[in-house]
C-alpha positions in Angstrom: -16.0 3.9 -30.2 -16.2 5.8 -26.7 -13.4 7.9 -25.7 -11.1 7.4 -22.5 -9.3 9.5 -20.4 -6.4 9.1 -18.4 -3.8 11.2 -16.5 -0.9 9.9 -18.2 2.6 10.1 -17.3 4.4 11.1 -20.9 7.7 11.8 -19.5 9.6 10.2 -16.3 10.4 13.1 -13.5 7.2 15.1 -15.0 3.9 16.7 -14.3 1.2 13.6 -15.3 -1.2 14.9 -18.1 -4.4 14.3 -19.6 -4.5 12.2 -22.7 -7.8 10.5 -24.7 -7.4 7.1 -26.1 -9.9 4.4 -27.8 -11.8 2.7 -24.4 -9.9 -0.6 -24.9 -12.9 -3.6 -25.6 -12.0 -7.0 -23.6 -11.3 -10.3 -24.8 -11.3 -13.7 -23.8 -11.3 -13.1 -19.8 -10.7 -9.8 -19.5 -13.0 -7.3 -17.4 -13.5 -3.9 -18.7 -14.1 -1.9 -15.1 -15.8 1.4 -15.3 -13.4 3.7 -12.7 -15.4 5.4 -10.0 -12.1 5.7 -7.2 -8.3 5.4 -7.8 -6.4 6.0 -4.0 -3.5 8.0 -4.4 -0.4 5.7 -3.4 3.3 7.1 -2.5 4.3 4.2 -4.6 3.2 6.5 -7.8 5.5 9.0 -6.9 8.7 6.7 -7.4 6.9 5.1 -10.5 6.8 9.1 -12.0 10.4 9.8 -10.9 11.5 6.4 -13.1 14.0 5.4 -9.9 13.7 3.8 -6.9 16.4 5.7 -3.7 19.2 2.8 -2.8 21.1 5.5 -0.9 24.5 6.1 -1.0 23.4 8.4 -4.2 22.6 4.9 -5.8 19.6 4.7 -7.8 17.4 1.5 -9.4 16.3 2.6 -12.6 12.5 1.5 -12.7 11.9 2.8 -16.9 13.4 -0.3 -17.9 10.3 -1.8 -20.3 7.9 0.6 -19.7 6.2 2.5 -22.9 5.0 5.8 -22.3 2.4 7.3 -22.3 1.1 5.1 -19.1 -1.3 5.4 -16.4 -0.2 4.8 -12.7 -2.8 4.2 -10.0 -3.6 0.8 -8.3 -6.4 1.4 -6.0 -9.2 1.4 -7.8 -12.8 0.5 -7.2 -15.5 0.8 -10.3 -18.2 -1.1 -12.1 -17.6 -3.4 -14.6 -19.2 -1.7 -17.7 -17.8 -5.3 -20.1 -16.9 -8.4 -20.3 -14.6 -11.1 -22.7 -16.4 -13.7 -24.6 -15.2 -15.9 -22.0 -16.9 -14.4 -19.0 -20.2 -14.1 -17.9 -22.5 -11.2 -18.9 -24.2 -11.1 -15.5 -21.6 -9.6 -13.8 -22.1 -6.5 -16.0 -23.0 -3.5 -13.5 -21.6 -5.1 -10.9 -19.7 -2.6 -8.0 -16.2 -4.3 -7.3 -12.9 -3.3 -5.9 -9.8 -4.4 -8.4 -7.0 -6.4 -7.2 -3.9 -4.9 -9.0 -0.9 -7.5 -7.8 -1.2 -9.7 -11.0 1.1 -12.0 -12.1 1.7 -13.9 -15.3 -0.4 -16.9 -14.3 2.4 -19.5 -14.8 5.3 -19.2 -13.0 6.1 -21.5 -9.8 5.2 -18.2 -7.5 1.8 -17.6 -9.4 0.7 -21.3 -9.2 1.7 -21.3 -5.4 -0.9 -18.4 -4.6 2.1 -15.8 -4.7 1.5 -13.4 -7.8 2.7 -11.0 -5.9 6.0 -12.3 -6.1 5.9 -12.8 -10.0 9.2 -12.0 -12.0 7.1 -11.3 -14.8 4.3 -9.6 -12.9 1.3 -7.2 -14.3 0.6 -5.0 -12.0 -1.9 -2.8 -12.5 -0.8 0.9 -12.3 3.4 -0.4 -12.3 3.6 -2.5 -15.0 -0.1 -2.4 -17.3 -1.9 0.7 -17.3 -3.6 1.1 -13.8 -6.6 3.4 -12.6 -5.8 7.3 -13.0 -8.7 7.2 -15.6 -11.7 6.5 -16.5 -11.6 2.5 -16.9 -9.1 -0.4 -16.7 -8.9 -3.3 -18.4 -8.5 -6.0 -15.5 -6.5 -9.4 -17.0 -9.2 -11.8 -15.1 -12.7 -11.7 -13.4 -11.3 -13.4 -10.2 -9.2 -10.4 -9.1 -12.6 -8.4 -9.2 -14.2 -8.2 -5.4 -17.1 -7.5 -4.2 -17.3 -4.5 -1.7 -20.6 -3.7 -0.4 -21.5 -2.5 2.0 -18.6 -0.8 2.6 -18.1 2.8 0.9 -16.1 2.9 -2.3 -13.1 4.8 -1.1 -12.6 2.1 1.7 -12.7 -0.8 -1.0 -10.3 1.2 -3.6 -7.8 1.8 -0.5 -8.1 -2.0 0.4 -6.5 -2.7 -2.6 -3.1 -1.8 -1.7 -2.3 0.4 1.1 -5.1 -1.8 3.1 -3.6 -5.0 2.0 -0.1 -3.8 2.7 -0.5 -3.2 6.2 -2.9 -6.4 7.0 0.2 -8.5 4.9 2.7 -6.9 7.1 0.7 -7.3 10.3 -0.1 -11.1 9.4 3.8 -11.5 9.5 3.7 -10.5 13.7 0.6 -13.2 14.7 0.9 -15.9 16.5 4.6 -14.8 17.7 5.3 -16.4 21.4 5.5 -12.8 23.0 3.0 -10.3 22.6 3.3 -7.7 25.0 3.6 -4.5 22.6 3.4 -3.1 19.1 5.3 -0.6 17.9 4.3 0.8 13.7 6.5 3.5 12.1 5.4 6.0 10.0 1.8 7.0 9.8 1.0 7.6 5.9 -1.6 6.2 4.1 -0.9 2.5 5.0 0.7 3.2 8.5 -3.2 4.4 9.3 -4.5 1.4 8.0 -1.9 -1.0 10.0 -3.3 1.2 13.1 -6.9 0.4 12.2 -5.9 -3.1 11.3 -3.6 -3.9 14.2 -6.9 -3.0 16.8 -8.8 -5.8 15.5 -6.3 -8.4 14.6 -4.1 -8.1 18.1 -5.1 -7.3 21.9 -1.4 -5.5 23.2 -1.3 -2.1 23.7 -0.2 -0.3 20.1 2.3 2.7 20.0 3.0 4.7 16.8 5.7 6.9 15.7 6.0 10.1 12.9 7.7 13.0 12.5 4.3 14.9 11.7 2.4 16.2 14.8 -0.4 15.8 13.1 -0.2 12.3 12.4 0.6 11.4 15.9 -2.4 13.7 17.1 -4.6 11.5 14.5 -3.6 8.4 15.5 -4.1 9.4 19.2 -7.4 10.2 18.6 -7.9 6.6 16.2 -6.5 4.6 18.7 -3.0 4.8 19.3 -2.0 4.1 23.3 1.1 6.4 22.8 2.9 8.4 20.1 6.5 8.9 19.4 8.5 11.8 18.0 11.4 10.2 16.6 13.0 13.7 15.9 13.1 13.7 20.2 16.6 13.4 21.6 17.3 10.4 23.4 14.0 9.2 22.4 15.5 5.3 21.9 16.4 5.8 25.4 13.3 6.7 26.2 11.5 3.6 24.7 13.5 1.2 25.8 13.0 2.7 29.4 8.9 2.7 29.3 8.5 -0.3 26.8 11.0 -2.4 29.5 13.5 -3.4 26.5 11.6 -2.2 24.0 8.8 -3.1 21.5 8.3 -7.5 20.7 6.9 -6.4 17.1 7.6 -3.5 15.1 6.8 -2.3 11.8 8.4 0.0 9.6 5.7 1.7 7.1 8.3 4.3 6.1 11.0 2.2 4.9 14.1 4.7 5.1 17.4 5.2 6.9 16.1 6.8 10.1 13.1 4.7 10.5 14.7 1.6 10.1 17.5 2.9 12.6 14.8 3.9 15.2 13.2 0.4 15.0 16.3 -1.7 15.0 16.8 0.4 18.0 13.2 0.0 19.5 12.7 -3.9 19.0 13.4 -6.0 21.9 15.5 -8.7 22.3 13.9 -11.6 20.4 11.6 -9.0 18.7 10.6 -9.0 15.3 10.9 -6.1 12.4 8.4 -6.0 9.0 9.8 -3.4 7.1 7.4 -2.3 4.2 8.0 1.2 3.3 9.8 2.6 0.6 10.9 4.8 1.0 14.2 4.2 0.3 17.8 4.5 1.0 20.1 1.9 2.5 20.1 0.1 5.8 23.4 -1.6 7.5 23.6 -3.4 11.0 26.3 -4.5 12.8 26.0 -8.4 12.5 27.2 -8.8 16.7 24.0 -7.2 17.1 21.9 -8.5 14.8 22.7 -11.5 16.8 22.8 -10.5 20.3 19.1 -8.7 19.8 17.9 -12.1 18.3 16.2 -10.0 16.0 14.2 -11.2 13.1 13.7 -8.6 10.2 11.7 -9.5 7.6 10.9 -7.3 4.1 7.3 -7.2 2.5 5.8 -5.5 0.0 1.4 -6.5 -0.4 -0.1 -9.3 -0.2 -1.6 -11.9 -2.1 -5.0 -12.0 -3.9 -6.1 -14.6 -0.8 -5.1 -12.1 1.5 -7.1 -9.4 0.0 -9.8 -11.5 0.0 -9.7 -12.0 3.7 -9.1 -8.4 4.2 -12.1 -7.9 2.3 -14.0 -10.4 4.4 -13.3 -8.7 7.5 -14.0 -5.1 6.4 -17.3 -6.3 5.3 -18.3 -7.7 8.4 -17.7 -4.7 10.1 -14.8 -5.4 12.1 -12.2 -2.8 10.7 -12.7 0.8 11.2 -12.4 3.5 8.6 -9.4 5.2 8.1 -9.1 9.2 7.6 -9.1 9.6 3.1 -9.9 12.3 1.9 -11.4 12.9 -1.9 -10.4 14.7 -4.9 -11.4 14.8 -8.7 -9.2 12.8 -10.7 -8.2 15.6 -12.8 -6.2 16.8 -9.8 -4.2 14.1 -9.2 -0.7 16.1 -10.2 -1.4 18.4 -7.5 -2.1 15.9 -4.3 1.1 13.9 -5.7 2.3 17.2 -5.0 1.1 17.6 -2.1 1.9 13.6 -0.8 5.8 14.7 -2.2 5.4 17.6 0.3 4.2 15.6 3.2 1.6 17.5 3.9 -1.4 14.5 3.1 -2.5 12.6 6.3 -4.6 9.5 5.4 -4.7 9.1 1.9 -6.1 10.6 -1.1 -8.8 8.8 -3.1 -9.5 10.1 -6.7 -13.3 10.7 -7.8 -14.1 10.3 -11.3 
């Protein structure tokens, strides 16, 4: 039987290493996907620390029925090398991207469309063994797209940090004012929502980072103006230019002071998506919570219709590439590294 590798987290708060397994052989509906790119996800990092931050020095322990050794990674792209009994041979060889947010199939969320919301979820990389190797073993031929033309880095990324920010964008459309956008933190899927957020609004889009670089890249991709939140005053200052501040915002970071510079930011009537994670813990005042008017609304990717519309509009051209840059697989301990650091702009797709 043929050999797979993986880069395998053996121990929680750990270095990932490289361990060779039996390739698993599908059955029934399952899709045996050959791995050609994994992206590299900031939601690993907290999956490999085995806690999630709830500030306060509160933590949510995330072990709790995971068996080690396991492989993270959830954007993935490949070619589907077998198939189950139950599923047609034809699809052998085929190039796909993999949607990861699987549920259980059964549940009142699943059979709404929502596996994304499953209690009893198997997500690919977070709760089955994901894509830091070199295959998966997908559940069900429907979460298997089809990306060309676009390149396979693009359709691995669209799989989470690309549906992230086009489910957290889709939360802002069709709101009665639309005069500006305002997106926090400009990681992996904060440069996605800026590529997204060209094509799916018209208003003028600011962004705001703490890394100069980030800002410099999203000037150049786009961006109408770009925010230091480490500025003094610089609430004061938004409010002033914005006159009252931003009608949507949202939060890619997901922590204490980006939530406190967008609660400051939105407009009255405005509305907050918060989809970082950051982490830590967020209070407000309720007398202005009600004064604003403010809507803030958590979200965390999107559903396998949604990535399918993402999908759509990617291959038709109408969303531009984001910065990625690519690595060998084998490095991935040293670019989670380096995304700990923050020193990654864009995101980092793994090459097998």
């Amino acid at each position: 039987m043929a050999l797979m590798k993986r880069q395998s987290l053996v121990k929680f708060d750990a270095p990932l290493c490289e361990t060779i397994v039996d390739t698993p052989k599908p059955q029934g509906k399952e899709v045996l996907v050959r791995i050609e790119r994994c992206g590299l996800c900031h939601s690993d990092l907290h999956i490999q620390d085995g806690y999630a931050d709830l500030g306060g020095g509160k933590k949510l322990d995330t072990t709790r029925g995971m068996t080690l050794p396991f492989t993270l990674g959830h954007e993935i792209a490949g070619v589907i090398e077998e198939t189950g009994a139950d599923v047609s041979k034809h699809l052998i060889g085929k190039k796909v991207a993999v949607f990861p947010w699987i549920g259980c199939g059964q549940c009142r969320d699943c059979l709404n469309g929502d596996e994304n919301l499953c209690a009893k979820q198997r997500f690919l990389g977070v709760s089955i063994d994901g894509g830091f190797a070199s295959h998966v073993l997908v559940p069900d031929a429907k979460y298997l797209l089809d990306y060309d033309p676009l390149p396979v880095n693009q359709a691995a990324t669209l799989m989470c940090s690309g549906v992230t920010a086009y489910g957290a964008l889709k939360r802002l459309v069709d709101r009665p004012r639309q005069r500006n956008l305002l997106l926090i933190g400009l990681g992996g899927v904060g440069m996605m929502g800026l590529s997204f957020a060209q094509a799916m609004f018209k208003q003028p889009i600011s962004v705001a980072d703490l890394s100069a670089a980030a800002r410099e890249t999203a000037l150049k991709n786009g961006a109408t103006v770009a925010y230091d939140p480490s500025e003094a005053d610089i609430a004061k200052r938004i409010v002033k230019e914005t006159e009252g501040g931003f009608d949507a915002v949202v939060d890619f970071a997901g922590n204490e002071r980006s939530m406190a510079l967008a609660v400051a930011a939105v407009a009255r009537g405005g509305k907050i998506v918060v989809s970082g994670l950051m982490g830590g813990n967020f209070s407000l005042p309720m007398v202005q919570w009600i004064y604003k008017r403010m809507t803030i609304e958590g979200f965390m990717v999107g559903t396998l219709a949604e990535a399918q519309e993402l999908m759509a509009l990617a291959r038709a051209g109408k969303i531009k590439p984001t910065p990625m840059k690519e690595e060998p697989m084998g490095d991935v301990q040293k670019w989670i590294d380096e995304l700990r650091a923050g020193k990654v702009v864009g995101r980092i797709v793994l090459k097998n």
